[in-house]
N, C-alpha and C positions, 0 to 999 in steps of 0.2 A: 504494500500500500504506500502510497505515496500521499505526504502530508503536506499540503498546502496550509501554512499560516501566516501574519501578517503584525508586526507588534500593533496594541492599541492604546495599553496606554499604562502608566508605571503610579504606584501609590505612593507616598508619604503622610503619615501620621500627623499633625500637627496641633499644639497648644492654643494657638491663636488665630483661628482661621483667617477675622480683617487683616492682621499683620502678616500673613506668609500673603495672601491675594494681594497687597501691596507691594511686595516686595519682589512678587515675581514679576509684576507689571514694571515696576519699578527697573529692575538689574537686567531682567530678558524680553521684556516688550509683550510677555503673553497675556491674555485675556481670557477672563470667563466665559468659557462654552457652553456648558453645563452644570446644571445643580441639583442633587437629591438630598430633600429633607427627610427623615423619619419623622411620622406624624405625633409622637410621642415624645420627639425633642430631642432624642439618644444619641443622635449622631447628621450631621452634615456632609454630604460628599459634593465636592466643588470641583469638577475637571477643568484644567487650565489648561489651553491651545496656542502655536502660533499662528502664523497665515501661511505655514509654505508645506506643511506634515499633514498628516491627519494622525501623528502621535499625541496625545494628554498626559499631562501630568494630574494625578487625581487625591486632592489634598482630602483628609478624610480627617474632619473634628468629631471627639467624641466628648461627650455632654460630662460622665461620667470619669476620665482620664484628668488630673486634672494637677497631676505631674509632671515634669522634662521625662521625656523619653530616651529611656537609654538603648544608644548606639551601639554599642559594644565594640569589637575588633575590626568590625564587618567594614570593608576597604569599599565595598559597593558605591557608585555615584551616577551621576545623571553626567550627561557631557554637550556641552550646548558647542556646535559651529557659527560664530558668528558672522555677517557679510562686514564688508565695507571696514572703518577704522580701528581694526584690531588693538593696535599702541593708543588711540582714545578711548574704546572701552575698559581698556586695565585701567586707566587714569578712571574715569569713572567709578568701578567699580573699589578701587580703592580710596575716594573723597566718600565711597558710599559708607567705606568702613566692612565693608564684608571679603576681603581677598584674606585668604587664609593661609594660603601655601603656593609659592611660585618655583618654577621649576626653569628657568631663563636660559637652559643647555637644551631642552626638549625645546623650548616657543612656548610655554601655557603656562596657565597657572588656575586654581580652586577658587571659588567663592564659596559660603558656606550662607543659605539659609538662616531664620531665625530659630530655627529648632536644629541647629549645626549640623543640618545633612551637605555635603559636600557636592560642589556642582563644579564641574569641569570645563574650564571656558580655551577655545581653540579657534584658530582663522578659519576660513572655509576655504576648503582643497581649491584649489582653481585646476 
């Protein structure tokens, strides 16, 4: 059998729902595509999109969580290709105060979220 699948979209856990939908608008330009409330108030699911994927990011608030979430060891990250001024986004991103680790022999470097999940920021291949 042959398996056709397609990625659609990756979860993150989050504390503060306004504050990560800002901040992804904010640092990667994405926008609210989607939202499902629990009609009970338990939880929130907010899928964030760009304009060029049909991949989401799908920030998941839970009513009752109401702790930081521990990351543990786990190296796992998002990794965003960005267009156009690569050397003005870092500058950006670090006036924004979120670059975490830069890596200047590779080309890239991390921003990390308000709940320090780590995101991977890179030129776009040409």
């Amino acid at each position: 059998m042959k398996i056709k699948a397609r990625f659609d979209h990756f979860n993150v856990n989050v504390t503060n729902l306004k504050r990560s939908i800002v901040f992804y608008q904010q640092a990667l330009g994405l926008h609210e595509d989607y939202r499902k409330e629990a009609e009970d108030g338990s939880f929130v699911l907010v899928y964030m999109a760009d304009d060029m994927t049909g991949f989401r990011l799908e920030l998941t608030w839970l009513r009752d969580h109401k702790e930081a979430y521990e990351l543990g060891e786990n190296e796992s990250h998002l990794c965003f290709r960005v267009e156009g001024g690569y050397d003005e986004m870092h500058r950006f991103h670090k006036e924004m105060g979120c670059v975490c680790f830069e890596n200047e022999v590779m080309g890239l470097y991390f921003i990390h979220d308000p709940d320090d999940y780590w995101i991977e920021i890179l030129p776009l291949k040409k």
